[in-house]
N, C-alpha and C positions, 0 to 999 in steps of 0.2 A: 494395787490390784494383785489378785493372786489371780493365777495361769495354772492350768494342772495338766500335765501329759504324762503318755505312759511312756516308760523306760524298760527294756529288754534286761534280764538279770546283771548280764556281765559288763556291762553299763552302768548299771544299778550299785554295781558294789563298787566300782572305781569312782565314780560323783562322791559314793558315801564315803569312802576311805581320803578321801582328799586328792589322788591322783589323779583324776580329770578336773580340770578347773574348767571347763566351755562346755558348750552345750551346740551344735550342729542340726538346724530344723529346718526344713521347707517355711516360708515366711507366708504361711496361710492362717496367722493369729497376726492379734494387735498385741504386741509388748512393748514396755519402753522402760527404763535408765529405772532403778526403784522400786520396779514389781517384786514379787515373786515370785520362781517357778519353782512349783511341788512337783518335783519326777515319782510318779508313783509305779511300783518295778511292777511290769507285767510278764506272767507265764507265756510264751510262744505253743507252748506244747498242752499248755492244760488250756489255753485260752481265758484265762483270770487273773486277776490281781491278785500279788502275793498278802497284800494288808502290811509290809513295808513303802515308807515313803521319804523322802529328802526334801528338804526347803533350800532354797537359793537365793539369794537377793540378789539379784540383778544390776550387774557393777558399768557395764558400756555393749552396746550392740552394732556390728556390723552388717548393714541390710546392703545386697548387690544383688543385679542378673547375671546371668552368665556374659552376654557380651560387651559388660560395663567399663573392660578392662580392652575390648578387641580382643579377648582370648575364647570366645566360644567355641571353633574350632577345636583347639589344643584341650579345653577342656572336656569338651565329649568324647575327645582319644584317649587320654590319660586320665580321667579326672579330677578331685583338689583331694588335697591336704592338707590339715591344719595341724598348725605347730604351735604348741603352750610354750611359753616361756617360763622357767623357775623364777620363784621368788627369792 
């Protein structure tokens, strides 16, 4: 299955270059292990698509709530961070 959402430019260029490996969404789509998600760069300020786009194939997915961990608390204070690991 292909997925397609938009990606803010400076977003847009770190997916494309290789230095973001993940992707950080609200879980209000069906994705799973296989897909693909086409990040297509969206303008903030012109309100449009640039007609730039990236494909991903979807390697493993981590679905949680916030208090799945008993951290919702600490999470609304400070909120998450995600951490890539090098290849």
């Amino acid at each position: 299955m292909e997925i397609r959402k938009k990606v803010w430019p400076e977003l847009f260029e770190k997916v494309s270059s290789g230095e973001k490996q993940f992707e950080l969404r609200v879980n209000d789509f069906d994705i799973k292990e296989g897909d693909t998600l086409i990040l297509e760069e969206w303008d903030p300020k012109t309100k449009e698509y640039t007609g730039r786009k990236v494909e991903k194939k979807v390697g493993y997915i981590l679905k949680f709530k916030l208090d799945d961990f008993g951290q919702e608390k600490d999470i609304e204070e400070k909120g998450l961070q995600i951490i890539q690991f090098e290849k």
